[in-house]
PyMOL CGO cylinders between C-alpha atoms (Angstrom):
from pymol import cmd
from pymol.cgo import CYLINDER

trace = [
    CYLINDER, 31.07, -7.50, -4.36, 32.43, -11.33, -3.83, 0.3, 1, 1, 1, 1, 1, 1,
    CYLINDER, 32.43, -11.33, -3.83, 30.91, -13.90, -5.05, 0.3, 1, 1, 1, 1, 1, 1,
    CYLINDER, 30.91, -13.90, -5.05, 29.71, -15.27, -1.38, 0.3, 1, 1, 1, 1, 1, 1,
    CYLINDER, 29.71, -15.27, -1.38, 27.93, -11.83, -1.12, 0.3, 1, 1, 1, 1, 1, 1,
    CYLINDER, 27.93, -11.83, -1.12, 26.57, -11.86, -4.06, 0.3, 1, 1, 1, 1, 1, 1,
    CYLINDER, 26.57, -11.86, -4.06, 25.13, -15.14, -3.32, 0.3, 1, 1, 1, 1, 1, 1,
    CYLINDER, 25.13, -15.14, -3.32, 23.70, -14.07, -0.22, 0.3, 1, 1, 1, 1, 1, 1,
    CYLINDER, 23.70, -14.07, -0.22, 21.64, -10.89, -1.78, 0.3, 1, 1, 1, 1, 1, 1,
    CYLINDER, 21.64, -10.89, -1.78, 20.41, -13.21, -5.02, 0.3, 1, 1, 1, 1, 1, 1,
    CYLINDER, 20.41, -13.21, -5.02, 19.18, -16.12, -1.92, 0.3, 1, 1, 1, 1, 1, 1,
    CYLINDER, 19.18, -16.12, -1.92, 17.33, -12.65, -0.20, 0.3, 1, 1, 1, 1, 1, 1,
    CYLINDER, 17.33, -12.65, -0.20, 15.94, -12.03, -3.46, 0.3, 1, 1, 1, 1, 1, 1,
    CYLINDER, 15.94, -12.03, -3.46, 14.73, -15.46, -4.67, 0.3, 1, 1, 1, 1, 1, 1,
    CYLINDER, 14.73, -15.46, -4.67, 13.28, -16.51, -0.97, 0.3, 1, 1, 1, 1, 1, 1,
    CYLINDER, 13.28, -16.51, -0.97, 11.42, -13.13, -1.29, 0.3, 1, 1, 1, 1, 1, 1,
    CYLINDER, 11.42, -13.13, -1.29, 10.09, -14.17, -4.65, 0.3, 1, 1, 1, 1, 1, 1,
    CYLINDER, 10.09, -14.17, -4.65, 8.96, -17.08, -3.65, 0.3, 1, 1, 1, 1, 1, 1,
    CYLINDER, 8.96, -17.08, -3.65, 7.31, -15.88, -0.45, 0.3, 1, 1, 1, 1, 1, 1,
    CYLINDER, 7.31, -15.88, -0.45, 5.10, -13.96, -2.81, 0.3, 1, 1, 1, 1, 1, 1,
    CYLINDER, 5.10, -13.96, -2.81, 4.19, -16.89, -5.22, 0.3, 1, 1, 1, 1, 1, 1,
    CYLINDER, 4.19, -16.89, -5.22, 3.77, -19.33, -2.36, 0.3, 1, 1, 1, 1, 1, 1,
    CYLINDER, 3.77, -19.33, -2.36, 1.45, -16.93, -0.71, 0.3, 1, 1, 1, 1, 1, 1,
    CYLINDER, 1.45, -16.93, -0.71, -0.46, -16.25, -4.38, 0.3, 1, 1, 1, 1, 1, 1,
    CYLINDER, -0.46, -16.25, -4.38, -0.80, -19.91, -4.43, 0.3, 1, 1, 1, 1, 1, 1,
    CYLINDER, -0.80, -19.91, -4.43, -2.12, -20.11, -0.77, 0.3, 1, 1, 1, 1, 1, 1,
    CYLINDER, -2.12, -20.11, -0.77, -4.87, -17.43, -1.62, 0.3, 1, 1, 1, 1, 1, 1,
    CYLINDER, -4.87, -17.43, -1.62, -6.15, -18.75, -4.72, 0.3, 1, 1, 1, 1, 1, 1,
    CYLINDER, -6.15, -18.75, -4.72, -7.86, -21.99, -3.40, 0.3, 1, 1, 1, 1, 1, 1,
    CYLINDER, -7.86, -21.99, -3.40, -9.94, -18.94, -1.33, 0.3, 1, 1, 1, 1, 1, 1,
    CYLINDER, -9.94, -18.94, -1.33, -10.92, -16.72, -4.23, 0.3, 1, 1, 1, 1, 1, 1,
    CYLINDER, -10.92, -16.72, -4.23, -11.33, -12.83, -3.78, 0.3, 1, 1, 1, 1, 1, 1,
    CYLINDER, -11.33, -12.83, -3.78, -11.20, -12.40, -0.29, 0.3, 1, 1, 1, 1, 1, 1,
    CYLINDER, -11.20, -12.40, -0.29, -13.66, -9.37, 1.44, 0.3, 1, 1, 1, 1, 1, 1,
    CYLINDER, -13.66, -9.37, 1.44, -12.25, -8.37, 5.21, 0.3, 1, 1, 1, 1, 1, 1,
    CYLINDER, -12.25, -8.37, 5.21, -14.05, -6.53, 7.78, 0.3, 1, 1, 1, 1, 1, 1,
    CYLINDER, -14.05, -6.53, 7.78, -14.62, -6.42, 11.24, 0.3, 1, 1, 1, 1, 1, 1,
    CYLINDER, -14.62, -6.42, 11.24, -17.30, -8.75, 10.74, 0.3, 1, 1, 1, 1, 1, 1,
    CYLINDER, -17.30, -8.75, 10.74, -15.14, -11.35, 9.60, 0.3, 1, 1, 1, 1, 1, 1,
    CYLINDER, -15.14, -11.35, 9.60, -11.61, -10.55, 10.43, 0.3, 1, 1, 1, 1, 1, 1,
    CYLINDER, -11.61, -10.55, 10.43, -10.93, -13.59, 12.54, 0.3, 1, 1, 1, 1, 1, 1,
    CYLINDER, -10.93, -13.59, 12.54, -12.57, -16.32, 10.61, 0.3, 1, 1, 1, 1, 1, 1,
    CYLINDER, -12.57, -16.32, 10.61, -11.10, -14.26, 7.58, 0.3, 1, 1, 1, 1, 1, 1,
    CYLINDER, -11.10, -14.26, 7.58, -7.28, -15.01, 9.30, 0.3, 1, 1, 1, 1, 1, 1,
    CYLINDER, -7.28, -15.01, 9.30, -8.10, -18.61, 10.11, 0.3, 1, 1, 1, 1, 1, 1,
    CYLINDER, -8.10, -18.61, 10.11, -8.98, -19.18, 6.74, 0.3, 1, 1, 1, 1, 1, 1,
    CYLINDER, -8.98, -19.18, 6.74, -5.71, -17.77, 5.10, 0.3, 1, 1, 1, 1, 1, 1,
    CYLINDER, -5.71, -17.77, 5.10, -3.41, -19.35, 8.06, 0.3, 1, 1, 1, 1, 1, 1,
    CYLINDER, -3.41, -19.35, 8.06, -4.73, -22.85, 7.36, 0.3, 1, 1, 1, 1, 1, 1,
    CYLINDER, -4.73, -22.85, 7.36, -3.22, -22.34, 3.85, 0.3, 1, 1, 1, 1, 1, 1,
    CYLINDER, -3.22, -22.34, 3.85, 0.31, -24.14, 3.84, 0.3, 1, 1, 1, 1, 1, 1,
    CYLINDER, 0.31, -24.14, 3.84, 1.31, -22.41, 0.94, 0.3, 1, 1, 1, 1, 1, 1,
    CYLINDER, 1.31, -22.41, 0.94, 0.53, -18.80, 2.90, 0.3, 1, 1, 1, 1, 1, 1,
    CYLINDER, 0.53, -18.80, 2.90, 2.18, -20.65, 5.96, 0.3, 1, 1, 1, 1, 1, 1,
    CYLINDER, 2.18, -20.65, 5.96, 5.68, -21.52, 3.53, 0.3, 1, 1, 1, 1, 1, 1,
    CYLINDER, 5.68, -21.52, 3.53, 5.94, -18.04, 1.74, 0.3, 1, 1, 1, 1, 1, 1,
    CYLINDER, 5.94, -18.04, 1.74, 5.48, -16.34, 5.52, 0.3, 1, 1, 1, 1, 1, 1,
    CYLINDER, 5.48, -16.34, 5.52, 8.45, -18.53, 6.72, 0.3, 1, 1, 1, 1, 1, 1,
    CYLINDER, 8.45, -18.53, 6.72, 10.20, -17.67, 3.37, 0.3, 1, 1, 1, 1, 1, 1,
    CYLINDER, 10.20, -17.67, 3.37, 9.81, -14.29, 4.26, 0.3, 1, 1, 1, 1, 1, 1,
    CYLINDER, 9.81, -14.29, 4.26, 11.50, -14.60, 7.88, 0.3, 1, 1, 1, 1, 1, 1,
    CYLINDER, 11.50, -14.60, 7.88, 14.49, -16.82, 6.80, 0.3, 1, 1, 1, 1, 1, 1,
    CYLINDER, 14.49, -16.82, 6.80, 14.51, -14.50, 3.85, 0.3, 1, 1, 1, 1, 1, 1,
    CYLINDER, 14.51, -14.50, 3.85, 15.42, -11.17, 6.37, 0.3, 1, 1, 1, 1, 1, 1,
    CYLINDER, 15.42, -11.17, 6.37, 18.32, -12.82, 8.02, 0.3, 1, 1, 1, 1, 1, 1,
    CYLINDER, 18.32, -12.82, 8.02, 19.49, -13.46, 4.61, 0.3, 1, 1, 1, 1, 1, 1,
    CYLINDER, 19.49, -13.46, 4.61, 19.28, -9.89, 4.08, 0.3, 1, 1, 1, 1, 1, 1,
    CYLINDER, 19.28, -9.89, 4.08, 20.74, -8.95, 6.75, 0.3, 1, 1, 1, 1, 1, 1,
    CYLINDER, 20.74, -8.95, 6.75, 24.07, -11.06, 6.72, 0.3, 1, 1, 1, 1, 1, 1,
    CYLINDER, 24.07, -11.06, 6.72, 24.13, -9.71, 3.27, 0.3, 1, 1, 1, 1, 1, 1,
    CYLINDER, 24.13, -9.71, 3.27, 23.99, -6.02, 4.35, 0.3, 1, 1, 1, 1, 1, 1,
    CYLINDER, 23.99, -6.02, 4.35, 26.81, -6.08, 6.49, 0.3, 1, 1, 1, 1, 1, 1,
    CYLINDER, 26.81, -6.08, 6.49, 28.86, -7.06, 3.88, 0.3, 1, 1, 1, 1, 1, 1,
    CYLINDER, 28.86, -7.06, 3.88, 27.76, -4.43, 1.15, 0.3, 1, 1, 1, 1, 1, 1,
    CYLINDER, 27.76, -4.43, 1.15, 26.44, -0.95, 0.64, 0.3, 1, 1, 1, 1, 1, 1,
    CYLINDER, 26.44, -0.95, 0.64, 22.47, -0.74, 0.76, 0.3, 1, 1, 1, 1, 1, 1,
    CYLINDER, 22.47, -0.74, 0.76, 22.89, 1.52, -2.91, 0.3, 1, 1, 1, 1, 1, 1,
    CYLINDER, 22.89, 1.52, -2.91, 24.11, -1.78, -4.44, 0.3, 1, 1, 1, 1, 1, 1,
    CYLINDER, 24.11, -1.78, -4.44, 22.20, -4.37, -2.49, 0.3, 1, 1, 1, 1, 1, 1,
    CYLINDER, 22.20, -4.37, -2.49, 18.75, -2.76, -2.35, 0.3, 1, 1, 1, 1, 1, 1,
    CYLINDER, 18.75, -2.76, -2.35, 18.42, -2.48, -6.23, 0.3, 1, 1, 1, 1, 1, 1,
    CYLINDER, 18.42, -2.48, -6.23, 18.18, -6.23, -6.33, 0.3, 1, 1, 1, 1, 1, 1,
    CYLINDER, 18.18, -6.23, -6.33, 16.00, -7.12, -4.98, 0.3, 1, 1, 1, 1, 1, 1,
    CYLINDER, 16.00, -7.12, -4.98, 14.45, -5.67, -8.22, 0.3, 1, 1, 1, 1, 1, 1,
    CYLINDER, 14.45, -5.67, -8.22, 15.14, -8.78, -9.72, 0.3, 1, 1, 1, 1, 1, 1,
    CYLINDER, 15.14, -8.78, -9.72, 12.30, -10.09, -7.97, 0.3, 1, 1, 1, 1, 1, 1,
    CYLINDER, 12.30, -10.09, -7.97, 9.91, -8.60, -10.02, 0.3, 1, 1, 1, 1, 1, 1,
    CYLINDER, 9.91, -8.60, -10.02, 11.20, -10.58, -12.88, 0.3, 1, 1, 1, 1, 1, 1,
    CYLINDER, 11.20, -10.58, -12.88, 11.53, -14.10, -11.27, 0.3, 1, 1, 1, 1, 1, 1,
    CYLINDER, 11.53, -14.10, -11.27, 8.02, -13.53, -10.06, 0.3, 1, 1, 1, 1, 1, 1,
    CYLINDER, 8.02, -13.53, -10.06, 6.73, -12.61, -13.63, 0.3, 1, 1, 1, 1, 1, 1,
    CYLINDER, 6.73, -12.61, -13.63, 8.34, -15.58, -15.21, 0.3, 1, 1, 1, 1, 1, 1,
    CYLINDER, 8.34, -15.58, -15.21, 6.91, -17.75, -12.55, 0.3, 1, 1, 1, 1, 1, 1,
    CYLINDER, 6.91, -17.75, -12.55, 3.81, -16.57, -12.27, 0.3, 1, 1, 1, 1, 1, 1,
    CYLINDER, 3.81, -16.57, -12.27, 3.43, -16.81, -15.98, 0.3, 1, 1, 1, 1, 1, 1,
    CYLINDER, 3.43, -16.81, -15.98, 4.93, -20.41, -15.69, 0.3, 1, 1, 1, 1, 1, 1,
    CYLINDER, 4.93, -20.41, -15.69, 2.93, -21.89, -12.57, 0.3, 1, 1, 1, 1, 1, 1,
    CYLINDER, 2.93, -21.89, -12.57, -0.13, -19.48, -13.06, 0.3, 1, 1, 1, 1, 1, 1,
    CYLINDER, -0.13, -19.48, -13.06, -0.77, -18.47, -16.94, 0.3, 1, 1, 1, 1, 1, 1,
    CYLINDER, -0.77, -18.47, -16.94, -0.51, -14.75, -16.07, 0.3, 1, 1, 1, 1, 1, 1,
    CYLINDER, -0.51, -14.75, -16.07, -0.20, -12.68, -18.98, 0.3, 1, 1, 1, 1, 1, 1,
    CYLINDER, -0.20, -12.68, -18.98, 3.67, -11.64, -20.54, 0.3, 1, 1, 1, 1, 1, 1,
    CYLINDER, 3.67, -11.64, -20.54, 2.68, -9.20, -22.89, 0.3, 1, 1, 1, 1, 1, 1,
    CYLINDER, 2.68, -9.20, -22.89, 5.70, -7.08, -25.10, 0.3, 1, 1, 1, 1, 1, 1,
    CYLINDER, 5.70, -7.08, -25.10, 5.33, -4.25, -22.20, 0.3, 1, 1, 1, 1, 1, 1,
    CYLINDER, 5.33, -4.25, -22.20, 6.31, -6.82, -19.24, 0.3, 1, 1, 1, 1, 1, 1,
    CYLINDER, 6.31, -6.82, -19.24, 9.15, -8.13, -21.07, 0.3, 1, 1, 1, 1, 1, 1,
    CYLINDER, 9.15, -8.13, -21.07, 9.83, -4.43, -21.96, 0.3, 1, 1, 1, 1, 1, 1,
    CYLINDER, 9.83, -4.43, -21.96, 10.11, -3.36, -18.28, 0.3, 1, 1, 1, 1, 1, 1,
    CYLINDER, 10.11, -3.36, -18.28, 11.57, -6.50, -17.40, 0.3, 1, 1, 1, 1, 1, 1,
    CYLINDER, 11.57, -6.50, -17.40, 14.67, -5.87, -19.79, 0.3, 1, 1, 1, 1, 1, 1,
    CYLINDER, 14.67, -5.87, -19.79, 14.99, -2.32, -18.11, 0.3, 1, 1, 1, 1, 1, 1,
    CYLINDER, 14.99, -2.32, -18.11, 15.50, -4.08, -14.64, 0.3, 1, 1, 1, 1, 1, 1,
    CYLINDER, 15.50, -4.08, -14.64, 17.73, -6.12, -15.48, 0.3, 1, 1, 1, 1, 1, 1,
    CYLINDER, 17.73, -6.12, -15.48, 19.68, -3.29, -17.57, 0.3, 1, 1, 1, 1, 1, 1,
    CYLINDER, 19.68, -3.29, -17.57, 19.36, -1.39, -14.27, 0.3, 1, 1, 1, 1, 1, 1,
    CYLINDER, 19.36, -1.39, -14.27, 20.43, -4.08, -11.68, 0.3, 1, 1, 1, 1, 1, 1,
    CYLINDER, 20.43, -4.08, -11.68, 23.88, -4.84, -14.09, 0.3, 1, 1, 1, 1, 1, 1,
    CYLINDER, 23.88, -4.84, -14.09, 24.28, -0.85, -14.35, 0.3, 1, 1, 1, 1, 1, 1,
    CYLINDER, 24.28, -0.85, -14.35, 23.79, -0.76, -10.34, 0.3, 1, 1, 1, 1, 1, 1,
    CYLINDER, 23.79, -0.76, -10.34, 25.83, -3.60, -9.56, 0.3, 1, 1, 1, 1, 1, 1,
    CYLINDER, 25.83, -3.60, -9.56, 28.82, -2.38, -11.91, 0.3, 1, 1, 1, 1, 1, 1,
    CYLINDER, 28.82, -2.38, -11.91, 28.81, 1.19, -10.51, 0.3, 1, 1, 1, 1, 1, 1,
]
cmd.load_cgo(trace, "trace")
């Protein structure tokens, strides 16, 4: 894998990453959220007036592209197991930017992914 490539799968993975902590910090303002058909609509509104929910949803459309350009230039068996590494940006972030727990398990498992994703990536 070049260096360009490999550039273009860890972009993928980090605008996925922060789709998910941009949305987590859209939906917190809003608390636990109940949907039904009640309240679907207002329920949408709600979310969509969120920029946060609005930025991680765009994050997550530039972030396919990104995956796609990067797929055409390497095998899925390599390139899928990255985006692995998300779960570890997101746990350091959302410990960072949100005081969620990192307990010995967390950093545990996220050792094992990264042990996994260099094992992958080498292979």
């Amino acid at each position: 894998m070049t260096l360009a490539t490999f550039a273009l799968i860890l972009t993928g993975v980090m605008l996925n990453a922060g789709a998910q902590l941009l949305l987590k910090a859209g939906v917190t303002p809003l608390g636990e959220l109940s949907v039904g058909l009640h309240n679907l609509l207002p329920t949408m509104v709600k979310v969509l007036m969120q920029w946060p929910i609005v930025a991680g949803l765009a994050c997550y459309v530039v972030s396919v592209g990104v995956w796609i350009v990067g797929l055409s230039r390497v095998e899925v068996s390599i390139a899928y197991p990255m985006l692995s590494m998300g779960y570890v940006v997101n746990a350091l972030l959302a410990w960072w930017l949100f005081g969620e727990a990192l307990g010995p398990m967390r950093w545990a498992g996220m050792l094992l992914i990264l042990a996994g994703v260099v094992i992958m990536a080498r292979s």
